[in-house]
N, CA and C atoms as an extended XYZ file, in Angstrom:
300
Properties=species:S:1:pos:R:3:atomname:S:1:resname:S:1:resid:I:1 pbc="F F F"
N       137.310       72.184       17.466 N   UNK     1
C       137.312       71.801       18.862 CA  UNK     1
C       136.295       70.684       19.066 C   UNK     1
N       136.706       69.721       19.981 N   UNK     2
C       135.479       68.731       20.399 CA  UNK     2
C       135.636       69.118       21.757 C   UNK     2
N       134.331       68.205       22.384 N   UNK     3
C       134.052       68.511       23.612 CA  UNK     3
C       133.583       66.896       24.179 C   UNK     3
N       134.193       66.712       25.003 N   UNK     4
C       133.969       64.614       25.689 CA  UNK     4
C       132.911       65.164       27.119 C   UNK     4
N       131.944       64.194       27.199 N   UNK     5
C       131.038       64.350       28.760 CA  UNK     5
C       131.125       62.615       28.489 C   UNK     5
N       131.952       63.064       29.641 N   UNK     6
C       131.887       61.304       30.629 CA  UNK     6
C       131.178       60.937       31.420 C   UNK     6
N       130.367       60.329       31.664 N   UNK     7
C       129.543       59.760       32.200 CA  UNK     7
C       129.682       59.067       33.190 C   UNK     7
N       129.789       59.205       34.764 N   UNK     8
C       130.716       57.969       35.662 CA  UNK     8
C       129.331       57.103       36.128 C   UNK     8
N       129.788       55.555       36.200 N   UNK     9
C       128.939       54.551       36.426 CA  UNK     9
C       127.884       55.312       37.796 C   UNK     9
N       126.737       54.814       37.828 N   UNK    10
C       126.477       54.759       39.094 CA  UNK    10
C       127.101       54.476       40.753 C   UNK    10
N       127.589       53.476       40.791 N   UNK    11
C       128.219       52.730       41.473 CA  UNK    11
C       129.259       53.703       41.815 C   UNK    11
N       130.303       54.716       41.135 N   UNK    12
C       131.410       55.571       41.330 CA  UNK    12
C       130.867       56.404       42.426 C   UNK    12
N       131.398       56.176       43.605 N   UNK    13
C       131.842       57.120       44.580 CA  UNK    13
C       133.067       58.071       44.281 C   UNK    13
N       134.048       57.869       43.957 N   UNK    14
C       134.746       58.892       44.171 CA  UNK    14
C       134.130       60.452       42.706 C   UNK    14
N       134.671       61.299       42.812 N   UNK    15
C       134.289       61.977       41.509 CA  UNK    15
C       135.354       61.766       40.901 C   UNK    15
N       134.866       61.757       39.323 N   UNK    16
C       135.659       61.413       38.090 CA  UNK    16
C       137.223       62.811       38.152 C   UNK    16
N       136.345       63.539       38.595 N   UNK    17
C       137.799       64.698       38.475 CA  UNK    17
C       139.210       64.326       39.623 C   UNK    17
N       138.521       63.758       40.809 N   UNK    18
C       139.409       63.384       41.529 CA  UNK    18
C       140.124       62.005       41.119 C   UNK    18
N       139.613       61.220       40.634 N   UNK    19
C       140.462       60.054       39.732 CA  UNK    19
C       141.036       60.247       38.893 C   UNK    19
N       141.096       61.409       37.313 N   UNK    20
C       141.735       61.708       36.854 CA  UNK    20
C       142.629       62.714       37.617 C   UNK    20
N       142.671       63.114       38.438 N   UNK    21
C       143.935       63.443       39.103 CA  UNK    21
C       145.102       63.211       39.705 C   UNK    21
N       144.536       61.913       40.215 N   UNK    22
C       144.914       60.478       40.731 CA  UNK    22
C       145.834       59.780       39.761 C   UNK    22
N       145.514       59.187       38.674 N   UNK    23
C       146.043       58.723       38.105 CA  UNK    23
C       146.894       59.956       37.195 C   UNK    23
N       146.881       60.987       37.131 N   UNK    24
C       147.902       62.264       36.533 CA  UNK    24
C       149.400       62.020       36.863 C   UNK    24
N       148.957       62.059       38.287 N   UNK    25
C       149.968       62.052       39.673 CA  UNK    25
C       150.463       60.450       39.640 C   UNK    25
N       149.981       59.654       39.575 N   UNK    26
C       150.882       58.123       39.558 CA  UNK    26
C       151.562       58.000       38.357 C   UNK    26
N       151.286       58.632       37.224 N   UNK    27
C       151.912       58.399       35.770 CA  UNK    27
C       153.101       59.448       35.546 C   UNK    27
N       153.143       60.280       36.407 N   UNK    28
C       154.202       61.561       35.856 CA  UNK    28
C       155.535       61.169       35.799 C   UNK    28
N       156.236       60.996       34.914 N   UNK    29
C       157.067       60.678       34.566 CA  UNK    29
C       158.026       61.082       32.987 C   UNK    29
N       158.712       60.833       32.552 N   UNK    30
C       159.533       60.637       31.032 CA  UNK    30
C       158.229       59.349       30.510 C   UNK    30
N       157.245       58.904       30.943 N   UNK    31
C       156.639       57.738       30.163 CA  UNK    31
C       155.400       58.069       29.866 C   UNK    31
N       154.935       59.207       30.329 N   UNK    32
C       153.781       59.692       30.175 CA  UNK    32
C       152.929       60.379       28.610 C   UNK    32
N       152.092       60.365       28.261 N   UNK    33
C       151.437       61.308       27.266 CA  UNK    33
C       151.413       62.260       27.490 C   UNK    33
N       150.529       62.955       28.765 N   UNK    34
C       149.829       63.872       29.140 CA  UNK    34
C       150.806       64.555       30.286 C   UNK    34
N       151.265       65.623       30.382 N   UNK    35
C       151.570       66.547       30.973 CA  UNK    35
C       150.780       67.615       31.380 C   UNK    35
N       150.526       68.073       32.871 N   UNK    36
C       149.616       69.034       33.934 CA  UNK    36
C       150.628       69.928       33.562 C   UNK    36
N       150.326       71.022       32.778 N   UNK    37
C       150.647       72.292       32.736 CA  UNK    37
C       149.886       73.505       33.966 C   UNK    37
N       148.593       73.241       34.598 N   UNK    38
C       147.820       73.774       35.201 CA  UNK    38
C       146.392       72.786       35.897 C   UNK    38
N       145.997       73.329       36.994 N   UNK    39
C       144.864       72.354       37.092 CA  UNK    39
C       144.050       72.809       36.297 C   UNK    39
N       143.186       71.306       35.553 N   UNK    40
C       142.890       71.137       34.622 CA  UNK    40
C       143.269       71.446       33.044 C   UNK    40
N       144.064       71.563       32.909 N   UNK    41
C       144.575       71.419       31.790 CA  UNK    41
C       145.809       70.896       31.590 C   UNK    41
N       146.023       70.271       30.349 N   UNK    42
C       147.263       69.323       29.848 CA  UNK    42
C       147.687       69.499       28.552 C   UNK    42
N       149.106       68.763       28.064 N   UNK    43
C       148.962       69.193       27.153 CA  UNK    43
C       149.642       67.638       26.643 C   UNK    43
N       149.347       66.891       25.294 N   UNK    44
C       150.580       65.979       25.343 CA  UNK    44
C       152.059       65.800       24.493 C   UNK    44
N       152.559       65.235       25.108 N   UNK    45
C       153.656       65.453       24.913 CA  UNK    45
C       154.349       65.460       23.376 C   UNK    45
N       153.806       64.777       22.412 N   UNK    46
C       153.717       64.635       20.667 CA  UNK    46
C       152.773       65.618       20.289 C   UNK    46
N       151.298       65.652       20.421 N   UNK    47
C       150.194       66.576       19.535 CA  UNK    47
C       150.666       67.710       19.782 C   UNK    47
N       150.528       68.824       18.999 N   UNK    48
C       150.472       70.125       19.663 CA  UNK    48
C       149.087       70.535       19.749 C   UNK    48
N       148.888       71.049       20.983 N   UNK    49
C       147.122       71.550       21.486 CA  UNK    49
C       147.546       71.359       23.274 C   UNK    49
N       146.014       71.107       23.775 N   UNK    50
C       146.231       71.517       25.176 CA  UNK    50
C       144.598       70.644       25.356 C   UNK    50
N       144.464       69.927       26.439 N   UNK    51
C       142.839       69.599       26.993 CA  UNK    51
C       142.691       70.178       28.176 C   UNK    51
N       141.126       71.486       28.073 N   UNK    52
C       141.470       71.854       29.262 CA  UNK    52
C       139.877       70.774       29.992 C   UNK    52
N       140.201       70.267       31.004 N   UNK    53
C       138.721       69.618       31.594 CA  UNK    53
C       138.052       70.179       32.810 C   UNK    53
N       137.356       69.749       33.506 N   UNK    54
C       136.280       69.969       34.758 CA  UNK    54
C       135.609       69.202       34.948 C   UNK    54
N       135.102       69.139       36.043 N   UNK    55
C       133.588       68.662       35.997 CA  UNK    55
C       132.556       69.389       36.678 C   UNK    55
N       131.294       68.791       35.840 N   UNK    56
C       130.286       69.554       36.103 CA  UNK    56
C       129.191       68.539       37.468 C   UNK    56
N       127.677       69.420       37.279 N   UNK    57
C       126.550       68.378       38.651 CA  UNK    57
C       127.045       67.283       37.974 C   UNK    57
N       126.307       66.633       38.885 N   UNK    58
C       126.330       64.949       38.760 CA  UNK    58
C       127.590       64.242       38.472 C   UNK    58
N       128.519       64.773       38.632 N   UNK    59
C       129.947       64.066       38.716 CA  UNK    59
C       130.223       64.031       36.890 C   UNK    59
N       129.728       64.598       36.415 N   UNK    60
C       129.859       64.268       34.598 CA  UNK    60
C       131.857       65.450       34.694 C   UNK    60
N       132.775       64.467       33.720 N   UNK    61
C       133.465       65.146       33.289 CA  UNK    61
C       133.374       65.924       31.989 C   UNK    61
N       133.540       67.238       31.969 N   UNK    62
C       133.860       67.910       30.704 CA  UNK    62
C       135.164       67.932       30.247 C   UNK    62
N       135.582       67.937       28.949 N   UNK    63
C       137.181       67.951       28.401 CA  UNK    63
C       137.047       68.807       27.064 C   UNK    63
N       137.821       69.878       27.132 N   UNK    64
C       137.372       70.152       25.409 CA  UNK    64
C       139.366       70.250       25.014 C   UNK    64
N       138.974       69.421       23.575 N   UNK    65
C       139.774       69.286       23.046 CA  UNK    65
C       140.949       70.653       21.825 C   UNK    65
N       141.413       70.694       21.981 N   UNK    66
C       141.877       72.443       21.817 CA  UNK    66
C       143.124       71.785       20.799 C   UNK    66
N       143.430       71.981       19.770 N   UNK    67
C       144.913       72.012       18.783 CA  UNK    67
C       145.147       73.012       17.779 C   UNK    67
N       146.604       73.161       17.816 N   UNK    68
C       146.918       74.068       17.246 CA  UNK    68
C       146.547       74.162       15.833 C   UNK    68
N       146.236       72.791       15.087 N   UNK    69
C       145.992       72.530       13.648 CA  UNK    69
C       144.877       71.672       13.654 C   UNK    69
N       144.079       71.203       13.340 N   UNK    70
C       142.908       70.699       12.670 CA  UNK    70
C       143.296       69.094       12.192 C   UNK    70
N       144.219       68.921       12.000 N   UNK    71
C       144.751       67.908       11.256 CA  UNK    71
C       145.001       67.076       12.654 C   UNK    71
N       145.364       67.525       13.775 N   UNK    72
C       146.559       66.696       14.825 CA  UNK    72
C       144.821       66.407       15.769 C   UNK    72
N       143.620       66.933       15.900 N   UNK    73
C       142.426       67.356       16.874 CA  UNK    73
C       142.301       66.026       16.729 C   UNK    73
N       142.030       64.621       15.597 N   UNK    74
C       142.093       63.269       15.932 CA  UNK    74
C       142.679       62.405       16.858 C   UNK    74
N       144.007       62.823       16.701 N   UNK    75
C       145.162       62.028       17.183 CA  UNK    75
C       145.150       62.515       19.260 C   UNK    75
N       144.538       63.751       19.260 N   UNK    76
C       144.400       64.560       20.826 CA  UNK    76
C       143.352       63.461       21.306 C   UNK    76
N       142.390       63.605       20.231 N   UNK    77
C       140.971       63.258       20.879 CA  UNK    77
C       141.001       61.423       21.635 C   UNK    77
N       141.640       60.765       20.179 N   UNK    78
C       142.070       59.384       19.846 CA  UNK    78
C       143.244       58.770       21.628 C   UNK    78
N       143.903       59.971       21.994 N   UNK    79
C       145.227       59.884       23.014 CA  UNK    79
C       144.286       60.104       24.136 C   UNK    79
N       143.488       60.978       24.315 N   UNK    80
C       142.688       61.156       25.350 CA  UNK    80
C       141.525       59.944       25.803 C   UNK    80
N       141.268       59.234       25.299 N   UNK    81
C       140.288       58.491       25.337 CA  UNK    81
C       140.622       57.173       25.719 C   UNK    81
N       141.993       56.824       25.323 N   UNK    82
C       142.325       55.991       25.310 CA  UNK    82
C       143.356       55.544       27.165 C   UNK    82
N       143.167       57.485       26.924 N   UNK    83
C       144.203       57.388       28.522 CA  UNK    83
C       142.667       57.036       29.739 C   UNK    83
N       141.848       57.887       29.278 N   UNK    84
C       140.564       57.639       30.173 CA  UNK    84
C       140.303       56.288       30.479 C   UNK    84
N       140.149       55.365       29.084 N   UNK    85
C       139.632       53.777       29.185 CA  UNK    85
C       141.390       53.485       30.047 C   UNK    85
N       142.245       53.698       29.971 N   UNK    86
C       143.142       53.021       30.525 CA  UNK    86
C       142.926       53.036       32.223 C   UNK    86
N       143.236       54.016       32.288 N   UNK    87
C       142.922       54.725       34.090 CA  UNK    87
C       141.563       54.570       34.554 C   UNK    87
N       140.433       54.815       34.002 N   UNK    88
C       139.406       54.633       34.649 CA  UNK    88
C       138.258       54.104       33.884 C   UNK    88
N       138.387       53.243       33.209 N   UNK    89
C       137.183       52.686       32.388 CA  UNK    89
C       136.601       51.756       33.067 C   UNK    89
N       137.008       51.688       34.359 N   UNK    90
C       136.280       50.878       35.236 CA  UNK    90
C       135.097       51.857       35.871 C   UNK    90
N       135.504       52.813       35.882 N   UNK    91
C       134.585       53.846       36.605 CA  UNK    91
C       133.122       54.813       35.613 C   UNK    91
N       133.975       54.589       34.216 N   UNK    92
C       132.989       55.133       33.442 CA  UNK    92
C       131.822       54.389       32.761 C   UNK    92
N       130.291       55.058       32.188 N   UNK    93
C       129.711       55.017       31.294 CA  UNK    93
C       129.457       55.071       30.534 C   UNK    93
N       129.837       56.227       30.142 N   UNK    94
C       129.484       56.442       28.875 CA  UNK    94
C       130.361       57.730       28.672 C   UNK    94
N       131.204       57.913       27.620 N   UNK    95
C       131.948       58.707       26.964 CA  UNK    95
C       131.132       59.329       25.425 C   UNK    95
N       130.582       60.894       24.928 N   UNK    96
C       129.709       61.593       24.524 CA  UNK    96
C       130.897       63.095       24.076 C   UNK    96
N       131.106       62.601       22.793 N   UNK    97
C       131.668       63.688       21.587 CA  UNK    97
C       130.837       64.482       21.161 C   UNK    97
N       131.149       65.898       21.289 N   UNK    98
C       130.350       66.763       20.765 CA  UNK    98
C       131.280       67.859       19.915 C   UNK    98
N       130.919       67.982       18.143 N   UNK    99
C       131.314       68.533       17.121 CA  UNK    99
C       131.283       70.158       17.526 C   UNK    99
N       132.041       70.559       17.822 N   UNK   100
C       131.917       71.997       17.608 CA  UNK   100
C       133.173       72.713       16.372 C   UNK   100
């Protein structure tokens, strides 16, 4: 399992959880990665696993990365990160992997 703490700029008024929600909801479609199985959690549509997220004080997002195999936990982590910098890398700081 990994675990992502996002960091939102100073400057971010809105909270990071409400922007990734935001952009959940504008992308849902047949074109999407990430599918809302539940609030906060997803799953995507190729890896098998599930990200469940939150956030915590200070507007920091938590995400922990969850797969069924060990082998695919790159490719989750690699899809997730990439959806974050897409949707809101205007809003973030700093993105912080933690090995568990």
């Amino acid at each position: 399992m990994k675990i992502l703490q996002v960091v939102p700029k100073t400057t971010t008024k809105a909270k990071l959880k409400t922007l990734l929600k935001a952009a959940e909801r504008s992308a849902r479609g047949p074109h999407t990665t990430f599918q809302r199985e539940s609030e906060g959690r997803w799953k995507h549509v190729k890896y098998p696993g599930w990200i469940h997220w939150d956030d915590t004080h200070g507007n920091i997002l938590v995400a922990e990365i969850h797969t069924h195999s060990k082998d695919h936990e790159w490719q989750m982590l690699q899809a997730f990160i990439g959806y974050l910098d897409r949707h809101m890398g205007s809003q973030i700081e700093s993105i912080s992997i933690l090995y568990r």
